[in-house]
N, CA, C and O atoms as CSV, one atom per row, in Angstrom:
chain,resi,resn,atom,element,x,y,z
A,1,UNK,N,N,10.758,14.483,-5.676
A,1,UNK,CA,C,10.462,14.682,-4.267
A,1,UNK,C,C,9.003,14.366,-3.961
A,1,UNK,O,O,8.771,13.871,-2.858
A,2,UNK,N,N,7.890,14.611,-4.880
A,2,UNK,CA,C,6.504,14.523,-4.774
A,2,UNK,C,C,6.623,12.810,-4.477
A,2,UNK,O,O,6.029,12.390,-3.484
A,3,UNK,N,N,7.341,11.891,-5.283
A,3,UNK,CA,C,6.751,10.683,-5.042
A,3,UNK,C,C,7.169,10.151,-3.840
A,3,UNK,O,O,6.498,9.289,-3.271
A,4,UNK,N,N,8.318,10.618,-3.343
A,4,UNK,CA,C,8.891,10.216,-2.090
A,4,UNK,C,C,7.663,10.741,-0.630
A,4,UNK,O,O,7.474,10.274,0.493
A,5,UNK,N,N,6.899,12.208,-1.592
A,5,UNK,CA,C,5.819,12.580,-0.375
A,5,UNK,C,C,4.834,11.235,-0.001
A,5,UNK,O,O,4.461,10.801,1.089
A,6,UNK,N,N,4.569,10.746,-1.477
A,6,UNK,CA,C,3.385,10.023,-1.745
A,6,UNK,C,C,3.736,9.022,-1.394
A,6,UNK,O,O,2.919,8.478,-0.651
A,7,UNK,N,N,5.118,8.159,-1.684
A,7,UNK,CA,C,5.217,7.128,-0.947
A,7,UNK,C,C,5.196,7.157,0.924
A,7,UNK,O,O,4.763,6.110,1.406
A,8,UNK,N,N,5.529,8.016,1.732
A,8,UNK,CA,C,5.222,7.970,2.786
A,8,UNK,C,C,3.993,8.591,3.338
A,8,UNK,O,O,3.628,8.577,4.513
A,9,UNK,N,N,3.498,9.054,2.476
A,9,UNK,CA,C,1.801,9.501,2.971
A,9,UNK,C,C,1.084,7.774,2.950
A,9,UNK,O,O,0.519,7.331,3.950
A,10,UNK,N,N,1.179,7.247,2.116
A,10,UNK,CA,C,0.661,5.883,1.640
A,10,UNK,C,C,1.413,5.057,2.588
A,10,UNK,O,O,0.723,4.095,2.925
A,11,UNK,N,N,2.535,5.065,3.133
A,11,UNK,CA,C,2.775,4.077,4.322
A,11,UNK,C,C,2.329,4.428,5.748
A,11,UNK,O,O,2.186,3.647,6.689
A,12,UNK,N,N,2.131,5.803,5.724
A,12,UNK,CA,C,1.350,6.385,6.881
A,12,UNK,C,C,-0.277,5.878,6.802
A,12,UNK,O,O,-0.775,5.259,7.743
A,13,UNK,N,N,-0.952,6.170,5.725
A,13,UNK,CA,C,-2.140,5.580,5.579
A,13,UNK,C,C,-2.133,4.440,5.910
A,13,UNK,O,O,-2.798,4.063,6.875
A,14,UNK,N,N,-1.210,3.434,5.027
A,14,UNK,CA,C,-1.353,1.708,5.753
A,14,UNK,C,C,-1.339,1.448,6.823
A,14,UNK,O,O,-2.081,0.600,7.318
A,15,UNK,N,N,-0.211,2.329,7.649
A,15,UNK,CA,C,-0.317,1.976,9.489
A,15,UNK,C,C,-1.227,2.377,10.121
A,15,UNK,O,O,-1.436,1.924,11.246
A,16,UNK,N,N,-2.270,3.645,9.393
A,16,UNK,CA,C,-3.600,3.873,10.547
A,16,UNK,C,C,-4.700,3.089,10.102
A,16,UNK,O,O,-5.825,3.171,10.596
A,17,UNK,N,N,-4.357,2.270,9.097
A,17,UNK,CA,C,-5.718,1.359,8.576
A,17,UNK,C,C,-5.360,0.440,9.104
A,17,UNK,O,O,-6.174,-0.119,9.839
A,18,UNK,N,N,-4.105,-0.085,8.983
A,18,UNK,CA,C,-4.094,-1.751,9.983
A,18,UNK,C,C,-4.196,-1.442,11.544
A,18,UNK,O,O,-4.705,-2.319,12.242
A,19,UNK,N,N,-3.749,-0.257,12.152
A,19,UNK,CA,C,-3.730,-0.030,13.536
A,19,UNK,C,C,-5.529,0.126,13.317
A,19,UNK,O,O,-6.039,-0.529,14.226
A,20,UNK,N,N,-6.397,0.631,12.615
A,20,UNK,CA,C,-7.655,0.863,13.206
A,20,UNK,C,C,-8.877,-0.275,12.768
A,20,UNK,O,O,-10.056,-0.376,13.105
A,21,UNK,N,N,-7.983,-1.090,11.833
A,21,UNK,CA,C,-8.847,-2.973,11.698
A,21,UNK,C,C,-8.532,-3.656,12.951
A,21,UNK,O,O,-9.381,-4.247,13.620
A,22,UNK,N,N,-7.178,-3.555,13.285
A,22,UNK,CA,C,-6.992,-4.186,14.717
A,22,UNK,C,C,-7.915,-3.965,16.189
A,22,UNK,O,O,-8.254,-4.655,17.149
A,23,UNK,N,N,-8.094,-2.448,15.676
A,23,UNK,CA,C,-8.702,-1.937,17.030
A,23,UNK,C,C,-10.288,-2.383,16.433
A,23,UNK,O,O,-10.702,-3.515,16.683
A,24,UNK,N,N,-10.875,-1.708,15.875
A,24,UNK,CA,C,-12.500,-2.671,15.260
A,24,UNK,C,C,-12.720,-3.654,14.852
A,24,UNK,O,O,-13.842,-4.058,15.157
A,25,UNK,N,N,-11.937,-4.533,14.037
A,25,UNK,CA,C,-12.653,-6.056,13.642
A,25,UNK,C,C,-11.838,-6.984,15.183
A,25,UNK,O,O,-12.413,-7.994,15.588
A,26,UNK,N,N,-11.065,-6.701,15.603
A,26,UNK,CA,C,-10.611,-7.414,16.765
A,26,UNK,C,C,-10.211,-7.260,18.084
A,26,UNK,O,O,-9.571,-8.096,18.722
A,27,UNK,N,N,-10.713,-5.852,18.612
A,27,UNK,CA,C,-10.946,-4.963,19.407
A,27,UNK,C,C,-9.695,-5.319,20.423
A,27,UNK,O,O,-9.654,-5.816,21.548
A,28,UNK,N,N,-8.728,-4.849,19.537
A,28,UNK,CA,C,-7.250,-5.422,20.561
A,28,UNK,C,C,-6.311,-3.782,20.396
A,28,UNK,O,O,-6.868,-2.998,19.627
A,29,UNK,N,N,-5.335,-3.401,20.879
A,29,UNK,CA,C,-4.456,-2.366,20.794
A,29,UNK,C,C,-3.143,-3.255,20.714
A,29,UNK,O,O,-3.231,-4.469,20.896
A,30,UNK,N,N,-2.001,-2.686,20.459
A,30,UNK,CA,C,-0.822,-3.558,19.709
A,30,UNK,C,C,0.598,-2.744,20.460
A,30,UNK,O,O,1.016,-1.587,20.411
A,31,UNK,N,N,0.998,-3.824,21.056
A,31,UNK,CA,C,2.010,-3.611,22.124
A,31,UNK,C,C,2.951,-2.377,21.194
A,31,UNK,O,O,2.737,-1.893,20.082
A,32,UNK,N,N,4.305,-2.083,22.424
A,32,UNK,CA,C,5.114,-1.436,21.648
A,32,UNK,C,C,6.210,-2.738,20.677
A,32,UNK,O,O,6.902,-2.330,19.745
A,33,UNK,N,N,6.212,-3.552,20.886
A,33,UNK,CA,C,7.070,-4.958,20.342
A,33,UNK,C,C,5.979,-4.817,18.676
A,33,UNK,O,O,6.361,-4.596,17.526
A,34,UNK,N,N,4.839,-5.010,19.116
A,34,UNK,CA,C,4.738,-5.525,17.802
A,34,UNK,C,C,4.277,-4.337,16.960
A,34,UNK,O,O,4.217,-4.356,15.731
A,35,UNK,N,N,3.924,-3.197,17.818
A,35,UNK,CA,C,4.105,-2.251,16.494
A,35,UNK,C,C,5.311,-2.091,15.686
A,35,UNK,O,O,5.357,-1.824,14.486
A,36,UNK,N,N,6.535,-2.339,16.702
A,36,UNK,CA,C,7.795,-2.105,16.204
A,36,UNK,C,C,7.915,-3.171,14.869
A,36,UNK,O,O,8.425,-2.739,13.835
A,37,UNK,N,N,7.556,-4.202,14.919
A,37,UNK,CA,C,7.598,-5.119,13.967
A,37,UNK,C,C,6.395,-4.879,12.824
A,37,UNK,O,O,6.502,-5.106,11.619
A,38,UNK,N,N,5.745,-4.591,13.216
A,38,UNK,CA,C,5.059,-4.230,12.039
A,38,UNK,C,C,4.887,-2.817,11.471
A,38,UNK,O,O,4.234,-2.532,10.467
A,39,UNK,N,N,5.661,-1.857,12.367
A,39,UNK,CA,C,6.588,-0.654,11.198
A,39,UNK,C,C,7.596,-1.517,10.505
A,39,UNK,O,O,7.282,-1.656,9.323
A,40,UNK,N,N,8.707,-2.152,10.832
A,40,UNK,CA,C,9.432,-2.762,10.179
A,40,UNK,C,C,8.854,-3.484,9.058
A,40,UNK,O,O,9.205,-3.305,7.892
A,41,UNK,N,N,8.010,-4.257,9.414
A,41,UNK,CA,C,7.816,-5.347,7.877
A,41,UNK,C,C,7.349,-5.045,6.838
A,41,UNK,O,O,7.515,-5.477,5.697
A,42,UNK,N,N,6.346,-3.765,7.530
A,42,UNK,CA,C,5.694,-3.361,6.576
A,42,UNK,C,C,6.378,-2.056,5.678
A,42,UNK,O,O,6.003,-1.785,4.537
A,43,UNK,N,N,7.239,-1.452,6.265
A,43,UNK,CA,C,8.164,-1.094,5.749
A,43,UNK,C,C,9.060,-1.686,4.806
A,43,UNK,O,O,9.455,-1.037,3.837
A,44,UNK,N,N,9.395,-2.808,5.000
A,44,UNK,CA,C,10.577,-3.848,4.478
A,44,UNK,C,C,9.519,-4.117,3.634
A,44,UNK,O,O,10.182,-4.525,2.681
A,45,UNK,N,N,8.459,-4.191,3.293
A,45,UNK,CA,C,7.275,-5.191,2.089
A,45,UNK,C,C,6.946,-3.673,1.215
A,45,UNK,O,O,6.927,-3.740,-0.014
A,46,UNK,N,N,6.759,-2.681,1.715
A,46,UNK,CA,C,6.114,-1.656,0.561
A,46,UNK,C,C,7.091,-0.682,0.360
A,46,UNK,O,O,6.737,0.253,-0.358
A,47,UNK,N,N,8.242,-0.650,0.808
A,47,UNK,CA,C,9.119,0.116,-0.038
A,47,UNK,C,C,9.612,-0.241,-1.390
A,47,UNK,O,O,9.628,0.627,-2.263
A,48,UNK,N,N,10.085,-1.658,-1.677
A,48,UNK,CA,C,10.296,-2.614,-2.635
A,48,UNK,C,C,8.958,-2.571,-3.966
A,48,UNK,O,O,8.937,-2.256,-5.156
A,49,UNK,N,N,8.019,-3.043,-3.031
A,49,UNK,CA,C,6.735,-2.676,-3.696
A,49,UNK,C,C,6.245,-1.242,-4.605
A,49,UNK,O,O,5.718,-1.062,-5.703
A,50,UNK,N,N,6.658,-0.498,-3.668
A,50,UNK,CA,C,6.462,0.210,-4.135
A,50,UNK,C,C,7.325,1.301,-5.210
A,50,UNK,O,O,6.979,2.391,-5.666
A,51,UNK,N,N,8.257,0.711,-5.344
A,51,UNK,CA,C,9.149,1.469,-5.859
A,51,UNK,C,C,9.516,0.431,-7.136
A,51,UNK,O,O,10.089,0.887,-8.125
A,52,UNK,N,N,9.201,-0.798,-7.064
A,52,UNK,CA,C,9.642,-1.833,-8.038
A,52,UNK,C,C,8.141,-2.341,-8.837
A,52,UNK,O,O,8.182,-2.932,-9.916
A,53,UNK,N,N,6.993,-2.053,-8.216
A,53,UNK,CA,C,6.018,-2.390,-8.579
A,53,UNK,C,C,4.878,-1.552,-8.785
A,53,UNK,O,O,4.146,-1.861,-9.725
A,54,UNK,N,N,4.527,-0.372,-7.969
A,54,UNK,CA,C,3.884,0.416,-7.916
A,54,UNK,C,C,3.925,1.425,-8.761
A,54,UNK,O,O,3.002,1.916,-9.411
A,55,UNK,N,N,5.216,1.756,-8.713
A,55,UNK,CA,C,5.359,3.511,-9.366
A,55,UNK,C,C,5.824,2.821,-11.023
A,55,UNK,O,O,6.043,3.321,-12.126
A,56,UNK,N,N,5.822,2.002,-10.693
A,56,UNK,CA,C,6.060,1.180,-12.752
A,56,UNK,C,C,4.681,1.193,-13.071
A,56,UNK,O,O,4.473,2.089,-13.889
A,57,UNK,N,N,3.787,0.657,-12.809
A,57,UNK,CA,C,2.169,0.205,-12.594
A,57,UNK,C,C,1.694,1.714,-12.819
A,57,UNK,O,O,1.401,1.951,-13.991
A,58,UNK,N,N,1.556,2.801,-11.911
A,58,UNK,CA,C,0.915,3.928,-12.283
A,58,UNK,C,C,1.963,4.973,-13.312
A,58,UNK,O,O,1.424,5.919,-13.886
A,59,UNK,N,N,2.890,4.823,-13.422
A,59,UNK,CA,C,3.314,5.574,-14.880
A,59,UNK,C,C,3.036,4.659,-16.018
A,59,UNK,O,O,3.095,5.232,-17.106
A,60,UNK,N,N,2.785,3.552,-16.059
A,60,UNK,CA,C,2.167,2.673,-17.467
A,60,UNK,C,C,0.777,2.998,-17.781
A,60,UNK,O,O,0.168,2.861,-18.842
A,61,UNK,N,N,0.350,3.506,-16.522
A,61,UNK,CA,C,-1.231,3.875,-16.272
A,61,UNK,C,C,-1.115,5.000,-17.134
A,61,UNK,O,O,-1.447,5.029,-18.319
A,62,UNK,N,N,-0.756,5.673,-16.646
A,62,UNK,CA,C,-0.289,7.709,-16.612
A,62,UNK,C,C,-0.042,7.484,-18.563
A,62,UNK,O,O,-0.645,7.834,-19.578
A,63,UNK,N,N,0.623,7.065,-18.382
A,63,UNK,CA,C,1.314,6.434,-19.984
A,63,UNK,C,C,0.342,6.140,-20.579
A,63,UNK,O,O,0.115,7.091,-21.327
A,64,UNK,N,N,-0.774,5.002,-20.783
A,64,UNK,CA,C,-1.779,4.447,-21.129
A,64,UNK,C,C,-2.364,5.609,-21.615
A,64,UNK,O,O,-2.159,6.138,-22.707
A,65,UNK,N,N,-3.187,6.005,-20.629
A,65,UNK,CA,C,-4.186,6.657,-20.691
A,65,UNK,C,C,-3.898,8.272,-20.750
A,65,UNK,O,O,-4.565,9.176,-20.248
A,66,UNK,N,N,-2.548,8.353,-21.617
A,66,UNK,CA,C,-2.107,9.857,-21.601
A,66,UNK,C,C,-2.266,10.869,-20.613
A,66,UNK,O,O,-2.346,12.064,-20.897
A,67,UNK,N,N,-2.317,10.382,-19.375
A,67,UNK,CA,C,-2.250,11.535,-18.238
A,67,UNK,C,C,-2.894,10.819,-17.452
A,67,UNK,O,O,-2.850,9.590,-17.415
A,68,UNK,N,N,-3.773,11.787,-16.517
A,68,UNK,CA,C,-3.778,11.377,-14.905
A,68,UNK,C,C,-5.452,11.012,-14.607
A,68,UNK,O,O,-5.942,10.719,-13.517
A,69,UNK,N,N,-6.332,11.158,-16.268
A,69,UNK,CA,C,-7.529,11.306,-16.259
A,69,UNK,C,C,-8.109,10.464,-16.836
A,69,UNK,O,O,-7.814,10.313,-18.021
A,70,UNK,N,N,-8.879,9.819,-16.392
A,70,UNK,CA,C,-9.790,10.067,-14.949
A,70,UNK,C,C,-9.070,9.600,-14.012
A,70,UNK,O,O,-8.134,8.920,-14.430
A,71,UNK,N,N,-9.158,9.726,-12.622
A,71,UNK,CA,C,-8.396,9.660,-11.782
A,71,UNK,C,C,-8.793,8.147,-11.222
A,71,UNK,O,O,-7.771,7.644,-10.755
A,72,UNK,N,N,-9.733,7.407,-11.130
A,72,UNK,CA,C,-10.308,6.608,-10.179
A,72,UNK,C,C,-9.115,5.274,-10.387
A,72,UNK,O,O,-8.720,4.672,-9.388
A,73,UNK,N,N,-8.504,4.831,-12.077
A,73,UNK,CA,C,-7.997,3.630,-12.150
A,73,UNK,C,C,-6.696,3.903,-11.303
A,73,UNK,O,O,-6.492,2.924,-10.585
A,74,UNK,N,N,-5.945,4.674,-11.165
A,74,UNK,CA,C,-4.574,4.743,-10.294
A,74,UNK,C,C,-5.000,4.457,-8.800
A,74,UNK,O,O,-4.032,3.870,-8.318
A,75,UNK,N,N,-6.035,4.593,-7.775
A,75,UNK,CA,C,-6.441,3.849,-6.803
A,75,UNK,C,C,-6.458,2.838,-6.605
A,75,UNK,O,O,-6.052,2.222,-5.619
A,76,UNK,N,N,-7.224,2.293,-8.069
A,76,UNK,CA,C,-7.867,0.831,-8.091
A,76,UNK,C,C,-6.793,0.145,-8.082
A,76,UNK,O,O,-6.734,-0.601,-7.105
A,77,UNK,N,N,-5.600,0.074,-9.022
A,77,UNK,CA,C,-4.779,-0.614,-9.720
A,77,UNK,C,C,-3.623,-0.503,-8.689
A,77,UNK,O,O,-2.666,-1.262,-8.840
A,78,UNK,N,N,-3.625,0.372,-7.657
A,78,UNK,CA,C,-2.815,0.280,-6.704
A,78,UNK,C,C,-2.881,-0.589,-5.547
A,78,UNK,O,O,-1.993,-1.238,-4.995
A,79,UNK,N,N,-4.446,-0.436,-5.225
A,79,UNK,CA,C,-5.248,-1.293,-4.265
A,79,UNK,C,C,-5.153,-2.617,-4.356
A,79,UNK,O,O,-4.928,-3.456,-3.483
A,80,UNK,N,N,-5.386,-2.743,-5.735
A,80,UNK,CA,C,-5.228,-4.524,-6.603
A,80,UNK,C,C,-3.321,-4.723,-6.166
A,80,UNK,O,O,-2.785,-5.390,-5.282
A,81,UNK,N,N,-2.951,-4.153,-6.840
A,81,UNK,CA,C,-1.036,-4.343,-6.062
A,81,UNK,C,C,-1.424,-4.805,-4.759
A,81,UNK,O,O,-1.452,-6.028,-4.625
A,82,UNK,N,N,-1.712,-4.137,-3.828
A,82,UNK,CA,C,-1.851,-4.372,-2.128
A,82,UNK,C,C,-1.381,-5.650,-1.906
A,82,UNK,O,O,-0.602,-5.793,-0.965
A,83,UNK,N,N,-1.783,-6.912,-2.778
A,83,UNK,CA,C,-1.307,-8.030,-2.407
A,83,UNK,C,C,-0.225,-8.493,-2.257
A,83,UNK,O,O,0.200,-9.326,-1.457
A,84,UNK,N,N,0.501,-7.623,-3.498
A,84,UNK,CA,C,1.916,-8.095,-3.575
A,84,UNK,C,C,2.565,-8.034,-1.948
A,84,UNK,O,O,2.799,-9.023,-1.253
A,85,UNK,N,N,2.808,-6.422,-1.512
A,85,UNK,CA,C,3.720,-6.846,-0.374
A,85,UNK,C,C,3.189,-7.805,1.050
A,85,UNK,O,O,3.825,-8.370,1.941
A,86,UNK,N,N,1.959,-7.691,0.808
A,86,UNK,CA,C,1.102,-8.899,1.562
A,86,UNK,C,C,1.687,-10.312,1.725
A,86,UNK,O,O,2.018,-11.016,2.680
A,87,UNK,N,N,1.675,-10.424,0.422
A,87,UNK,CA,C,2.311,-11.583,0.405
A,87,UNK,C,C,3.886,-12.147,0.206
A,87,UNK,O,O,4.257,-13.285,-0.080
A,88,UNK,N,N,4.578,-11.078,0.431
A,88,UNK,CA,C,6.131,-11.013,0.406
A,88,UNK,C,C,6.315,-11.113,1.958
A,88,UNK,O,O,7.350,-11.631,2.378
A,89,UNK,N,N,5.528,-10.726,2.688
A,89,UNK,CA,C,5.248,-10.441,4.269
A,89,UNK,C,C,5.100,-12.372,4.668
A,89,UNK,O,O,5.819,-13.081,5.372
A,90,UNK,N,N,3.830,-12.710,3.842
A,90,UNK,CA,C,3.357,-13.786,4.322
A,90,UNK,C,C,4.633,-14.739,4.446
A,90,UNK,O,O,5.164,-15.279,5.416
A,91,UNK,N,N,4.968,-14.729,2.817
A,91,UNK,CA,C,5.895,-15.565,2.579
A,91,UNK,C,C,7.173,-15.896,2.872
A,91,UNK,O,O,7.820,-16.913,2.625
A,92,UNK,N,N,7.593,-14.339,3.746
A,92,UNK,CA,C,9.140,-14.113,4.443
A,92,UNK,C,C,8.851,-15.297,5.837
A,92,UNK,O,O,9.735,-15.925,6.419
A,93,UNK,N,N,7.804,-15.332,6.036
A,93,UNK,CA,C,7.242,-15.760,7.526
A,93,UNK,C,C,6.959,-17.627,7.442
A,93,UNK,O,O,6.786,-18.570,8.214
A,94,UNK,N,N,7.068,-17.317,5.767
A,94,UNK,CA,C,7.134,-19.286,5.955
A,94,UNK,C,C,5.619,-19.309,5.769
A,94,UNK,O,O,5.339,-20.489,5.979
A,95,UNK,N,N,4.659,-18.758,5.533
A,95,UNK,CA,C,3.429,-19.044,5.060
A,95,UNK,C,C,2.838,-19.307,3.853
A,95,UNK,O,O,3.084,-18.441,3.013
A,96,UNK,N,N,2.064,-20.308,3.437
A,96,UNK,CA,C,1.918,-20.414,1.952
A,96,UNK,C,C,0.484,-19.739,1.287
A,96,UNK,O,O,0.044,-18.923,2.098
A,97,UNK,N,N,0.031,-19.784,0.646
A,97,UNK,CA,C,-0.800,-19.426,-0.179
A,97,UNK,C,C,-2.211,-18.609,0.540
A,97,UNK,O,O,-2.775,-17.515,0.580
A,98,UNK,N,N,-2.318,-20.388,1.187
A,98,UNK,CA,C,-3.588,-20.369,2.134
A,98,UNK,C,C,-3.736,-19.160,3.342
A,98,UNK,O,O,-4.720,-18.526,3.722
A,99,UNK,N,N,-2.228,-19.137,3.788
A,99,UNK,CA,C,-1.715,-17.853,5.201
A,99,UNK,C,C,-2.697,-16.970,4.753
A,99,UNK,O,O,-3.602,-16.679,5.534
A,100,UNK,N,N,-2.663,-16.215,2.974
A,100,UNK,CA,C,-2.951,-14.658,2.615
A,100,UNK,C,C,-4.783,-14.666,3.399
A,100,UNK,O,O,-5.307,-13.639,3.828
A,101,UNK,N,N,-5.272,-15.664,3.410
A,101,UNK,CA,C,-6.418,-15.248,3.834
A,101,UNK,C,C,-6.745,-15.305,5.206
A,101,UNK,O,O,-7.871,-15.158,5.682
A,102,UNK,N,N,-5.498,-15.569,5.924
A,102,UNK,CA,C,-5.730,-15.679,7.416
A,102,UNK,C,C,-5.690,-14.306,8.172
A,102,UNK,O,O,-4.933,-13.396,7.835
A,103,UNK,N,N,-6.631,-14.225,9.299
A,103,UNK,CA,C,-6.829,-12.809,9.852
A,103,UNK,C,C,-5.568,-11.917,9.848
A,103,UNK,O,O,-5.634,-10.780,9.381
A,104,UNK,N,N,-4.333,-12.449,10.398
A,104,UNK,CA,C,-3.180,-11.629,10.440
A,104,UNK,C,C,-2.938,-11.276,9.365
A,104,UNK,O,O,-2.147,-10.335,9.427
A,105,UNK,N,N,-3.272,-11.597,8.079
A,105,UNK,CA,C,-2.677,-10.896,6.646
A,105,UNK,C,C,-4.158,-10.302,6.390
A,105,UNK,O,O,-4.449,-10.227,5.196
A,106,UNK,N,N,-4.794,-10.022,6.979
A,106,UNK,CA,C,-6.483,-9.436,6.712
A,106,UNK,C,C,-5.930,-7.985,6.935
A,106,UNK,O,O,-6.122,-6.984,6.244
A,107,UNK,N,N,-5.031,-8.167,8.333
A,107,UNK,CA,C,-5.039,-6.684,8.848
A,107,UNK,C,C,-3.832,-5.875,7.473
A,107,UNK,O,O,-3.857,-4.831,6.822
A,108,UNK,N,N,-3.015,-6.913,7.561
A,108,UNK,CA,C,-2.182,-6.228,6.128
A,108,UNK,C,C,-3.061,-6.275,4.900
A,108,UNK,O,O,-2.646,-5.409,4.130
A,109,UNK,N,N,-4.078,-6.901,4.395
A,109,UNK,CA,C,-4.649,-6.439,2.951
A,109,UNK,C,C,-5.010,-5.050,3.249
A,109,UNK,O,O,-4.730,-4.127,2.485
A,110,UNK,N,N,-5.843,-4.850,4.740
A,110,UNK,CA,C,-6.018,-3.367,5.097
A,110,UNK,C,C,-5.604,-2.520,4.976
A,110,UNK,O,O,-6.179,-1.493,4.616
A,111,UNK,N,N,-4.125,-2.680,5.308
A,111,UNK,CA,C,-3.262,-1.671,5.412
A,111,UNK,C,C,-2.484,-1.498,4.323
A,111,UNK,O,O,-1.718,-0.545,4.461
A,112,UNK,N,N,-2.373,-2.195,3.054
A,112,UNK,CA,C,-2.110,-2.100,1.753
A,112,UNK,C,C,-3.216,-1.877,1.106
A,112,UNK,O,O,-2.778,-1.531,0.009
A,113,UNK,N,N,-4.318,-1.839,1.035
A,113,UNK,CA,C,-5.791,-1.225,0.364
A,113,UNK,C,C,-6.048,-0.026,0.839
A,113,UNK,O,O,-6.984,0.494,0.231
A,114,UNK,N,N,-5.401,0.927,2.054
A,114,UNK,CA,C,-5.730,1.899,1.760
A,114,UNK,C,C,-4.182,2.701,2.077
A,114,UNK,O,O,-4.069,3.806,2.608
A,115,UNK,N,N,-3.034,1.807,1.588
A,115,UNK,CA,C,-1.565,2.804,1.023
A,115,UNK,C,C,-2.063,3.112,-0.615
A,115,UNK,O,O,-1.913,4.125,-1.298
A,116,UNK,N,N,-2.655,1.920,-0.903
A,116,UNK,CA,C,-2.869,2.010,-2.665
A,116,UNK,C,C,-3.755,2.970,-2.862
A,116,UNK,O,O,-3.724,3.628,-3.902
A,117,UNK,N,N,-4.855,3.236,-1.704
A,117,UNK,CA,C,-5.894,4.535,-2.174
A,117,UNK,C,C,-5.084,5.534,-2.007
A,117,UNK,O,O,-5.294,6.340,-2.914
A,118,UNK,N,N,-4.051,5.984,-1.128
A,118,UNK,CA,C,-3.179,7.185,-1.136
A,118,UNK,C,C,-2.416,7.204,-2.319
A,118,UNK,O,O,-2.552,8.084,-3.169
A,119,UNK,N,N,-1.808,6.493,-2.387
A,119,UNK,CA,C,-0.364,5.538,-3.208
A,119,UNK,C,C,-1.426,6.738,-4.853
A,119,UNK,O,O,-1.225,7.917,-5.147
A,120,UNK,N,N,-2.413,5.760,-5.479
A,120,UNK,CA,C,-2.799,5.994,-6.634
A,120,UNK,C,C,-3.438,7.803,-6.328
A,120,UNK,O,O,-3.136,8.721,-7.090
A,121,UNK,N,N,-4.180,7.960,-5.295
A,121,UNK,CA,C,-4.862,9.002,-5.684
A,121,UNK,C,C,-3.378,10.625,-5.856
A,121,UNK,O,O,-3.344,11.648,-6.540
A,122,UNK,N,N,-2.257,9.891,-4.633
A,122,UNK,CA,C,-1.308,10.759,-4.854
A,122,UNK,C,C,-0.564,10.878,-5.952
A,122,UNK,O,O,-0.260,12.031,-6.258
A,123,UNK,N,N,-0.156,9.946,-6.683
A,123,UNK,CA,C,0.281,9.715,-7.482
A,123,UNK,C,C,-0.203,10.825,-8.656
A,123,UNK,O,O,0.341,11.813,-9.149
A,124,UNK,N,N,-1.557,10.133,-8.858
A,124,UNK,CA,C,-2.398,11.063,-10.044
A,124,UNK,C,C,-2.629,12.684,-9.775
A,124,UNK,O,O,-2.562,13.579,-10.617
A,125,UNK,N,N,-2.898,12.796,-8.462
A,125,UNK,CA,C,-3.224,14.336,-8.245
A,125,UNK,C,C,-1.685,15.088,-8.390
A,125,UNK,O,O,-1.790,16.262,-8.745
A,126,UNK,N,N,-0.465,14.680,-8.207
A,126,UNK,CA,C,0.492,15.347,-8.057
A,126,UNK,C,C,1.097,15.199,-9.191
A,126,UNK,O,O,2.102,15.892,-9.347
A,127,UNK,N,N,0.585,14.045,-10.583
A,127,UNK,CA,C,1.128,14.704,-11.560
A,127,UNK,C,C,0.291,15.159,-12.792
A,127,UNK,O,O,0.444,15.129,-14.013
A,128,UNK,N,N,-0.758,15.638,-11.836
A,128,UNK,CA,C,-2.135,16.394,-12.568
A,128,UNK,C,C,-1.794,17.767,-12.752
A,128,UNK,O,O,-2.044,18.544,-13.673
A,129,UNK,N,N,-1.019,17.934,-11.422
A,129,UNK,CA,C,-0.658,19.711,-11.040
A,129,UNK,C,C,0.077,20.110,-12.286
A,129,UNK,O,O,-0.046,21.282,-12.640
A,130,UNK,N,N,0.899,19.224,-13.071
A,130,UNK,CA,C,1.732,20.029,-14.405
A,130,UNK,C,C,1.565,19.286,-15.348
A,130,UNK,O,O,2.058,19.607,-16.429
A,131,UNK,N,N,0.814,18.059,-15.220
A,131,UNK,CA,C,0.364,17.149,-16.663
A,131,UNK,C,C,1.657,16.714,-17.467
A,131,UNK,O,O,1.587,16.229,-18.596
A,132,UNK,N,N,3.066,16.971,-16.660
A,132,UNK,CA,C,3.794,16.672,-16.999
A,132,UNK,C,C,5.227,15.157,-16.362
A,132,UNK,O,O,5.144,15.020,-15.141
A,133,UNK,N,N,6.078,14.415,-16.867
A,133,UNK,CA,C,6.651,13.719,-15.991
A,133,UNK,C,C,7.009,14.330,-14.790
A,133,UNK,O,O,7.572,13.678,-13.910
């Protein structure tokens, strides 16, 4: 149940980081159409992600490094993921390589750089509490 917290704390985080790059690096607010679409995609890109890529990635971690300590690499290594559903996004859309660095996937590295700071720091703190699987 904890990871299911952590996975939607971390998709909640991604939507107030891309909703608040939108509003500061491009000082725009985002209709009800395209929020709707970008709950959806981004939904449709980090559930997969995260469940096929993520939570494998920080129990190899957890695994590795016999527990949850130090805490900082399960952030990092989550943050570094960020690309993946980035670019599952880009690429559903018919964009190639070059797309990932275009502003519209800027606002998604955003919003996957700080699901991965939730994503990892939840991850580690919640299975710090019993040091156990």
């Amino acid at each position: 149940m904890r990871i299911i917290a952590v996975f939607f704390a971390s998709w909640a985080a991604g939507l107030a980081a891309y909703l608040g790059a939108l509003a500061l690096f491009y000082r725009q607010s985002i209709s009800s159409g395209d929020l709707s679409a970008v709950l959806f995609w981004s939904l449709a890109a980090f559930a997969p992600a995260f469940f096929a890529v993520y939570l494998p990635a920080l129990l190899g971690m957890r695994r590795l490094l016999r527990g949850v300590r130090p805490l900082w690499p399960f952030p990092l290594v989550a943050v570094l993921l960020g690309v993946i559903p980035t670019a599952l996004i880009v690429f559903v859309w018919g964009g190639g390589v070059r797309a990932l660095l275009s502003p519209e996937a800027s606002l998604f590295h955003s919003m996957f750089a700080a699901a991965g700071v939730v994503a990892g720091c939840g991850f580690a703190l919640s299975y710090r509490s019993d040091g156990a699987a």
